[in-house]
C-alpha positions in Angstrom: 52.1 -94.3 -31.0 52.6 -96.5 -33.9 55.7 -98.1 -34.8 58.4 -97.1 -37.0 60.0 -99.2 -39.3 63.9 -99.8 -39.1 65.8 -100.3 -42.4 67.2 -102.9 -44.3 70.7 -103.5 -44.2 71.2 -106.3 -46.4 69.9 -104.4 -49.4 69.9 -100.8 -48.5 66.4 -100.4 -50.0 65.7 -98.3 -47.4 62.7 -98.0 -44.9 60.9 -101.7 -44.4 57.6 -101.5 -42.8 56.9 -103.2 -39.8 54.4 -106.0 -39.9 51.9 -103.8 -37.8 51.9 -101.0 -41.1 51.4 -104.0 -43.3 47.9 -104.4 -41.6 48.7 -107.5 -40.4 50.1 -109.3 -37.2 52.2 -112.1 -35.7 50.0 -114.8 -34.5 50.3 -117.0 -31.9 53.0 -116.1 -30.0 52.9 -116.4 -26.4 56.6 -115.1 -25.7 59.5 -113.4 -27.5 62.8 -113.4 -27.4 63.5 -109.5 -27.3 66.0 -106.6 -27.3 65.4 -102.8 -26.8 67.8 -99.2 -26.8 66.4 -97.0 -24.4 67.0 -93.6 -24.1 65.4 -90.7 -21.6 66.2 -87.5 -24.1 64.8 -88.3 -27.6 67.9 -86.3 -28.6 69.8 -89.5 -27.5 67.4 -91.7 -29.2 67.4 -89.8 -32.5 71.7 -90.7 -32.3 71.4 -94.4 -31.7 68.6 -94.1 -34.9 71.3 -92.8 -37.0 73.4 -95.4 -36.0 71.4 -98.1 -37.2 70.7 -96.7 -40.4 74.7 -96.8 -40.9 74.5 -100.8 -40.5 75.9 -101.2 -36.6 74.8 -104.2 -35.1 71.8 -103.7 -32.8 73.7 -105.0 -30.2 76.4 -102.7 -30.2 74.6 -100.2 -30.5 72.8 -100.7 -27.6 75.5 -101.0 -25.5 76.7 -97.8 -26.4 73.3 -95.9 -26.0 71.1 -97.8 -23.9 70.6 -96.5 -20.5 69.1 -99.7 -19.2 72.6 -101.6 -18.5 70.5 -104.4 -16.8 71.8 -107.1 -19.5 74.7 -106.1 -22.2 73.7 -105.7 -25.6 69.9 -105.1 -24.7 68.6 -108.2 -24.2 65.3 -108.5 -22.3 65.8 -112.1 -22.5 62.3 -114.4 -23.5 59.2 -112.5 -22.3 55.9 -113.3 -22.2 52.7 -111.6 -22.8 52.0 -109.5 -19.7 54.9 -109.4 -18.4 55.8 -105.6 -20.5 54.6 -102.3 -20.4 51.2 -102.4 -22.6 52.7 -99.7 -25.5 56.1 -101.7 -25.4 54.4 -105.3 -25.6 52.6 -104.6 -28.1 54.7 -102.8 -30.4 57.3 -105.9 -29.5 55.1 -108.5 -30.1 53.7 -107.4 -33.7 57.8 -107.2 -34.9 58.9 -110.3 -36.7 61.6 -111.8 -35.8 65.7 -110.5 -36.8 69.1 -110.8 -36.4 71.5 -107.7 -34.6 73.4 -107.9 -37.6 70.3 -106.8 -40.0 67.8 -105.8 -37.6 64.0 -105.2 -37.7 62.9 -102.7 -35.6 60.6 -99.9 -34.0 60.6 -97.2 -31.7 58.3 -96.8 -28.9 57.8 -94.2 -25.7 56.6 -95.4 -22.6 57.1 -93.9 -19.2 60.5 -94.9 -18.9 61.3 -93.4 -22.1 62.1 -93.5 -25.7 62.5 -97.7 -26.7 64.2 -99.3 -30.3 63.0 -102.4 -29.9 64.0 -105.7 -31.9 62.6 -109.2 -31.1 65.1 -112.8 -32.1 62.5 -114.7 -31.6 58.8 -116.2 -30.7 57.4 -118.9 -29.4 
């Protein structure tokens, strides 16, 4: 499934596409610093989406929606490559790197569900 872009709060020019849609990708990173919102029901998903694209903080909003209450505000923590589910790592590690205040993200489904996922940073 191929990412979707997340929007752009600081301008509200609407949809932003992701570096993968550009046709080109982040190189060199071995590990990212990175955040996700997963939902079982795409229903659910489709509600914390909306949310975004009203300006919340990613962070808030995943602690509101995300059913992975592992870490608060969706932080994975640093990652590296391997260490994720195949679809999630490498829709995480083509995202460049945001804040949870203006957020770049995407959405991806893997077998535990429906993932927005933002990355703060690489290495």
């Amino acid at each position: 499934m191929a990412p979707k872009a997340g929007k752009n709060k600081k301008d509200g020019s609407g949809d932003q596409k992701s570096t993968a849609e550009k046709g080109g990708k982040q190189k060199g990173a071995q590990s990212i610093n990175v955040r996700h919102i997963l939902c079982e029901k795409h229903a659910k998903k489709e509600e914390a989406v909306a949310k975004l694209g009203e300006g919340r903080k990613f962070d808030e909003v995943a602690r509101e929606y995300s059913e992975d209450k592992a870490r608060q505000g969706g932080s994975l923590g640093w990652k590296s490559r391997g260490s994720l589910l195949p679809e999630f790592e490498r829709v995480a590690f083509e995202l460049e790197p945001s804040t949870t205040a203006n957020p770049k993200w995407a959405e991806v489904k893997t077998a535990e569900g429906y993932h927005l996922v933002m990355v703060e940073g690489r290495k």
